[in-house]
C-alpha positions, -999 to +999 in steps of 0.1 A: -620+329+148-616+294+146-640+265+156-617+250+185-612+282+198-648+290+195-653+259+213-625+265+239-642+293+251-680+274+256-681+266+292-706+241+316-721+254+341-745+233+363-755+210+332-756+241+312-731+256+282-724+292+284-698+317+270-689+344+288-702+379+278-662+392+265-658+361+248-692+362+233-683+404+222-650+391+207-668+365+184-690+393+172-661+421+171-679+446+193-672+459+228-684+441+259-703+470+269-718+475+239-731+441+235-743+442+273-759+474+262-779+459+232-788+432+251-808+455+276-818+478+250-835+451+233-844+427+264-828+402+243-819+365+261-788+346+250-793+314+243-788+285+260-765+256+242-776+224+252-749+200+265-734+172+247 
């Protein structure tokens, strides 16, 4: 995948830069579900990217 379309998918919400959880699974070639899934599994806590 390539940077600008990385950084076309980074959204601002509320002062805040997010990616949504599909996009996120497509950067990382898994399923949605399954990275939704490790995420609970493993109470893990995306990261927030700090706005520019």
């Amino acid at each position: 995948m390539h940077l600008v379309s990385i950084q076309n998918k980074i959204y601002e919400v509320r002062g805040v830069s997010e990616m949504l959880d599909f996009d996120l699974a497509e950067l990382y070639e898994v399923k949605t579900r399954i990275l939704n899934r490790t995420k609970q599994d493993f109470g893990l806590v995306l990261i927030n990217m700090p706005s520019t």
